[in-house]
N, C-alpha and C positions, 0 to 999 in steps of 0.2 A: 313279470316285473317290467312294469314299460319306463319308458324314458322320462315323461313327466307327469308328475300326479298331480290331480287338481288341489286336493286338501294338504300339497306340500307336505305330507307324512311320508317317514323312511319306507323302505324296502326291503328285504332279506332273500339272500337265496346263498346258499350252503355252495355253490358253483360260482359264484361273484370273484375274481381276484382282477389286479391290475397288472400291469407289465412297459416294461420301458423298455423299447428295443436300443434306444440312444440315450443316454445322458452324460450328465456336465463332469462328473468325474472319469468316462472315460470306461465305466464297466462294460463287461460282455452286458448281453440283453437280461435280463431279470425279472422275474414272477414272483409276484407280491400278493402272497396269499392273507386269507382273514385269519390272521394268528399274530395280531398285537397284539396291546396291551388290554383293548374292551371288545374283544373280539364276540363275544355273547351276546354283543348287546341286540342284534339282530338290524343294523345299521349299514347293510351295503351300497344302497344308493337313494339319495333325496333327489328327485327332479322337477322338484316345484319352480314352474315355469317364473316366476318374478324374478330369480337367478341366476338361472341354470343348474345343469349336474352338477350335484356333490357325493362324492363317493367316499362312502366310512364316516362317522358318526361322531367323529373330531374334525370333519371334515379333512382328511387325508389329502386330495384331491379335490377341490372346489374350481370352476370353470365358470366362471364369471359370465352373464347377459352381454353381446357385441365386446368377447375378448380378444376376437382379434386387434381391437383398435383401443383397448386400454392393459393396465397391470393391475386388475383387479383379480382376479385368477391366483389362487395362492395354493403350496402343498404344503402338507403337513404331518407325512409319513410315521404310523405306529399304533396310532389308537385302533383303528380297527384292521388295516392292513397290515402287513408285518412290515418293519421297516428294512433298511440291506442291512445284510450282517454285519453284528458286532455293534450295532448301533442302537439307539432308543428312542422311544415317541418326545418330542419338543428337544430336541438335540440340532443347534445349528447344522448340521452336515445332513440331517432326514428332512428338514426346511426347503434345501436347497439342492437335493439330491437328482429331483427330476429334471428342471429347468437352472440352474446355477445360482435361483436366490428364492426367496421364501413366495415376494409378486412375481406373476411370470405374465408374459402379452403371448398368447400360443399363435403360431401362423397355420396348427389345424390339430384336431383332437378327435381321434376315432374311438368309436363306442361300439364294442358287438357283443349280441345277442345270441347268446347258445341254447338250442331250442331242444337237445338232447343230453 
């Protein structure tokens, strides 16, 4: 699964989850496995380069072209990732769960690749 695909078509990999060591409510760190709501759909990450990464197939996670310098970057926790407990996919609070509002301007976003 690379980083970005030319024909902008999704990606799957059964190993794919995200994780917050920080956010705006203040949780311990958290692993966001593909166990939302369209979690089959086989939608782990989009990296077609006219965007950037989008992760999960509602776009979960979408990370905007040059976001350090705008709020085009938005999350959207549930469709394909699980969202935090107790919560649901398009539920203000899974919007805003990673960055404190639905647009976010990140000052940096790590991606890695587990090769086992």
């Amino acid at each position: 699964m690379g980083t970005h695909v030319s024909n902008c078509e999704y990606q799957y990999s059964s190993k794919a989850f995200l994780f917050s060591l920080v956010n705006k409510p203040g949780w311990a760190p958290v692993k966001l496995s593909q166990t939302g709501k369209h979690r089959h759909g086989g939608h782990s990450i989009n990296g077609c380069s006219s965007y950037g990464p989008t992760f999960g197939g509602g776009h979960d996670v979408s990370v905007k072209n040059h976001a350090s310098s705008n709020t085009n970057s938005y999350s959207n926790l549930g469709y394909t990732y699980s969202p935090p407990s107790g919560h649901s996919y398009l539920q203000s609070f899974t919007k805003s769960f990673l960055a404190g509002s639905y647009n976010f301007q990140p000052d940096e976003v790590e991606v890695f690749y587990e090769t086992t």
